[in-house]
PyMOL commands that place a pseudoatom at each C-alpha (Angstrom):
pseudoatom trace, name=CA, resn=UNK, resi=1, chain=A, elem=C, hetatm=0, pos=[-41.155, -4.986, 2.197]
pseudoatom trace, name=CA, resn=UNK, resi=2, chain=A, elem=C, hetatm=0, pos=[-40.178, -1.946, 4.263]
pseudoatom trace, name=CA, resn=UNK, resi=3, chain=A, elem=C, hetatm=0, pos=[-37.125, -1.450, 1.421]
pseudoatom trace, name=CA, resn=UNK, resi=4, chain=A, elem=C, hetatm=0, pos=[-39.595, -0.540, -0.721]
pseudoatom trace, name=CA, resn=UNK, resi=5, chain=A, elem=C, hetatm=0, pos=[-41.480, 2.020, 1.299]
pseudoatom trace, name=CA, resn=UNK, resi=6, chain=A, elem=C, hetatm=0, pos=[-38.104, 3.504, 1.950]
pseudoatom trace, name=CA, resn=UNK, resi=7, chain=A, elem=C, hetatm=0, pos=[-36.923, 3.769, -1.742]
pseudoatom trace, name=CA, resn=UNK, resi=8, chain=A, elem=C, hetatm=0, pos=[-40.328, 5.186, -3.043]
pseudoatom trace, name=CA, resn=UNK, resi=9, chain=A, elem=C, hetatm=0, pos=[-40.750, 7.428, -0.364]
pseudoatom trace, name=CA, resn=UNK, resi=10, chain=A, elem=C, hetatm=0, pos=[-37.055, 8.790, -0.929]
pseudoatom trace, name=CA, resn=UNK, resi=11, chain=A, elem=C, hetatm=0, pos=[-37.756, 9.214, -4.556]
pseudoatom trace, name=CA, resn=UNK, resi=12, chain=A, elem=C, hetatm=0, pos=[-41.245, 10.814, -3.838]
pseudoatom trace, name=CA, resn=UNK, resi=13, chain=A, elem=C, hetatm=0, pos=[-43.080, 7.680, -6.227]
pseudoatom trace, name=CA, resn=UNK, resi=14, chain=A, elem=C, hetatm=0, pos=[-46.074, 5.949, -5.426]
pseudoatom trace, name=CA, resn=UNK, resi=15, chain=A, elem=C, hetatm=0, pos=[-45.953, 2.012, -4.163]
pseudoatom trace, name=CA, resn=UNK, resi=16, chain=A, elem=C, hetatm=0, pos=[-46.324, 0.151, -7.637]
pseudoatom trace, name=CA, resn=UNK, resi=17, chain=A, elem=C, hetatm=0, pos=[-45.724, -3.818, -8.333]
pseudoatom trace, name=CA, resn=UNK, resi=18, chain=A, elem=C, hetatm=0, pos=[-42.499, -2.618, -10.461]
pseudoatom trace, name=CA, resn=UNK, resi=19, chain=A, elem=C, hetatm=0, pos=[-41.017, -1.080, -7.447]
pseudoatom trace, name=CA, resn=UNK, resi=20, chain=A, elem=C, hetatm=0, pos=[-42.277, -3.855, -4.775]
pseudoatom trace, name=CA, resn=UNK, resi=21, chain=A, elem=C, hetatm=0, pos=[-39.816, -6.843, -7.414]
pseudoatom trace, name=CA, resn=UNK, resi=22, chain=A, elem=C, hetatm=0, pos=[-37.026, -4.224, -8.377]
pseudoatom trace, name=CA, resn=UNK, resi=23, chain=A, elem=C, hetatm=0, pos=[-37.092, -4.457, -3.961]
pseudoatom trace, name=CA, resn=UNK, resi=24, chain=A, elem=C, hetatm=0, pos=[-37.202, -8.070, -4.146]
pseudoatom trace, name=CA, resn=UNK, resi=25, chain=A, elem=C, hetatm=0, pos=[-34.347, -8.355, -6.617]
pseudoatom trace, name=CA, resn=UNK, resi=26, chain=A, elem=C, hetatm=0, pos=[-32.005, -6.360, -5.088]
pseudoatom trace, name=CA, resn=UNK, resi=27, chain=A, elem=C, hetatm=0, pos=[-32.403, -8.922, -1.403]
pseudoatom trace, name=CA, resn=UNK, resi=28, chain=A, elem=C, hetatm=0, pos=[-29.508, -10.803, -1.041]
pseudoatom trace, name=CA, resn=UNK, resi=29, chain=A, elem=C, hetatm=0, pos=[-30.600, -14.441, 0.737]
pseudoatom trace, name=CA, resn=UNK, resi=30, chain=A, elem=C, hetatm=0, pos=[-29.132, -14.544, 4.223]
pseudoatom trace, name=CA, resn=UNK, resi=31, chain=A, elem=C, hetatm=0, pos=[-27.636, -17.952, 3.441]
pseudoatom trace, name=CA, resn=UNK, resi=32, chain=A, elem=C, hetatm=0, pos=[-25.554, -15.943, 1.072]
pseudoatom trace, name=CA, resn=UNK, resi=33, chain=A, elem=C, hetatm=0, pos=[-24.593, -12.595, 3.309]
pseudoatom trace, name=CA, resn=UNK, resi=34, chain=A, elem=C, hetatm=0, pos=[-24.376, -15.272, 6.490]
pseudoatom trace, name=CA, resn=UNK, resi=35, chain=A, elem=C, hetatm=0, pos=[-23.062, -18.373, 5.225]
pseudoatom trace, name=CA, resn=UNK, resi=36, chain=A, elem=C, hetatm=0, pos=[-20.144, -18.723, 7.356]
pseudoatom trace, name=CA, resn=UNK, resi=37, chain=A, elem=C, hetatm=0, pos=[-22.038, -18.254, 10.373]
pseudoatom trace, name=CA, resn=UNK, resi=38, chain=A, elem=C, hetatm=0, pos=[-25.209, -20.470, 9.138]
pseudoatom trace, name=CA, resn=UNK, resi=39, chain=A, elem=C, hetatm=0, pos=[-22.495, -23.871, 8.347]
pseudoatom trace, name=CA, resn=UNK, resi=40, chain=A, elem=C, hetatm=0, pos=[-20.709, -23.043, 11.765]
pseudoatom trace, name=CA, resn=UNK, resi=41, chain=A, elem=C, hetatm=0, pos=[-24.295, -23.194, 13.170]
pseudoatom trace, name=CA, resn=UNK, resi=42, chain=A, elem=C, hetatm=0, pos=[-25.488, -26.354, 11.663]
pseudoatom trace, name=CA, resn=UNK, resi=43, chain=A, elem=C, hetatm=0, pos=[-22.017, -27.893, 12.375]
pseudoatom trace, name=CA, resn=UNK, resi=44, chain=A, elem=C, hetatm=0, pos=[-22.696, -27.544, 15.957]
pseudoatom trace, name=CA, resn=UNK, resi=45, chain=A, elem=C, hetatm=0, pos=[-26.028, -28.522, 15.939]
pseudoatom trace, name=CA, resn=UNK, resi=46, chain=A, elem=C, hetatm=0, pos=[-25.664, -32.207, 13.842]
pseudoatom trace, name=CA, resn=UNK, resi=47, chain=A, elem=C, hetatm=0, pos=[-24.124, -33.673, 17.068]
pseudoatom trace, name=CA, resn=UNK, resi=48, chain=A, elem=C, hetatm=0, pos=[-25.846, -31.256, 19.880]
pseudoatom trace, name=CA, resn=UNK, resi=49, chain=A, elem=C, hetatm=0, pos=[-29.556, -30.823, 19.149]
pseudoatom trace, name=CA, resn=UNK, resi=50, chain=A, elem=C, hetatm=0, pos=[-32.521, -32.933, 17.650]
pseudoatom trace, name=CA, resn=UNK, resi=51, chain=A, elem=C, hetatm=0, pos=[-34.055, -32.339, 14.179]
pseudoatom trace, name=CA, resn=UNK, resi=52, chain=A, elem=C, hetatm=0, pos=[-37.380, -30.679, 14.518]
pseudoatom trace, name=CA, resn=UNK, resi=53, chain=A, elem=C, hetatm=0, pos=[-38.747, -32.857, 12.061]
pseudoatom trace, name=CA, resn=UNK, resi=54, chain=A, elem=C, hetatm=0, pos=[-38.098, -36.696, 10.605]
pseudoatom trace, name=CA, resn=UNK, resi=55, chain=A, elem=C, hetatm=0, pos=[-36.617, -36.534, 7.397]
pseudoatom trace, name=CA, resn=UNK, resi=56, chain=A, elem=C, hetatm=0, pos=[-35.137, -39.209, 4.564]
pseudoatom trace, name=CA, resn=UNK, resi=57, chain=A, elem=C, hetatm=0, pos=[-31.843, -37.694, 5.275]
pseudoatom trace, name=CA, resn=UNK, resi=58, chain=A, elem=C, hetatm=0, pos=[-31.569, -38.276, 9.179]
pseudoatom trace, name=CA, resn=UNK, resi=59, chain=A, elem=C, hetatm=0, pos=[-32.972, -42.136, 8.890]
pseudoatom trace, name=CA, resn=UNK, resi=60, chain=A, elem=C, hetatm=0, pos=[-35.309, -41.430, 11.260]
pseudoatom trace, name=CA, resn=UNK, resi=61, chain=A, elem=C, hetatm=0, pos=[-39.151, -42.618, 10.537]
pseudoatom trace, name=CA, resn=UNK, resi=62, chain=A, elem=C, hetatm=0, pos=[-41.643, -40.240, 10.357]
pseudoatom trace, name=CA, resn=UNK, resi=63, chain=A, elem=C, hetatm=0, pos=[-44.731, -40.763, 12.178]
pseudoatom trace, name=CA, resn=UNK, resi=64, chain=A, elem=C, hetatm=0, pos=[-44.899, -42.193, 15.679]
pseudoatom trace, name=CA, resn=UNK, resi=65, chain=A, elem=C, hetatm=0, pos=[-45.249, -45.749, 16.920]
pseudoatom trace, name=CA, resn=UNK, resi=66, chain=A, elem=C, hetatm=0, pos=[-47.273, -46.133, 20.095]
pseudoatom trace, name=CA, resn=UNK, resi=67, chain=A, elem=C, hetatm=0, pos=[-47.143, -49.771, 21.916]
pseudoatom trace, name=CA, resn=UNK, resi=68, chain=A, elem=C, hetatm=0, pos=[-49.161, -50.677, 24.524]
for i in range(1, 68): cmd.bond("trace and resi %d" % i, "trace and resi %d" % (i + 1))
show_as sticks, trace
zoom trace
């Protein structure tokens, strides 16, 4: 993560596996920080664009059926 070359840079520390998870533990998830803008985005899209794949939830099959 490029956090974590900042912070031990700043502090003058080597790269170590402590400092790479304190780095990951301090991320907030984007579905947190954006989560407005994510459900506005997935509101639009249920009625305007098609699922990129076949899930349980959609009722679609997954798979595809070829007659000839």
């Amino acid at each position: 993560m490029a956090a974590t070359l900042f912070d031990v840079f700043d502090k003058k520390q080597d790269l170590s596996t402590d400092s790479i998870l304190a780095s990951i533990e301090s991320t907030v998830p984007l579905y947190r920080t954006m989560k407005e803008d994510i459900d506005r985005l997935r509101d639009w899209a249920r009625d305007r664009a098609r699922p990129a794949s076949a899930t349980q939830t959609t009722g679609l099959i997954s798979g595809r059926r070829i007659e000839m």
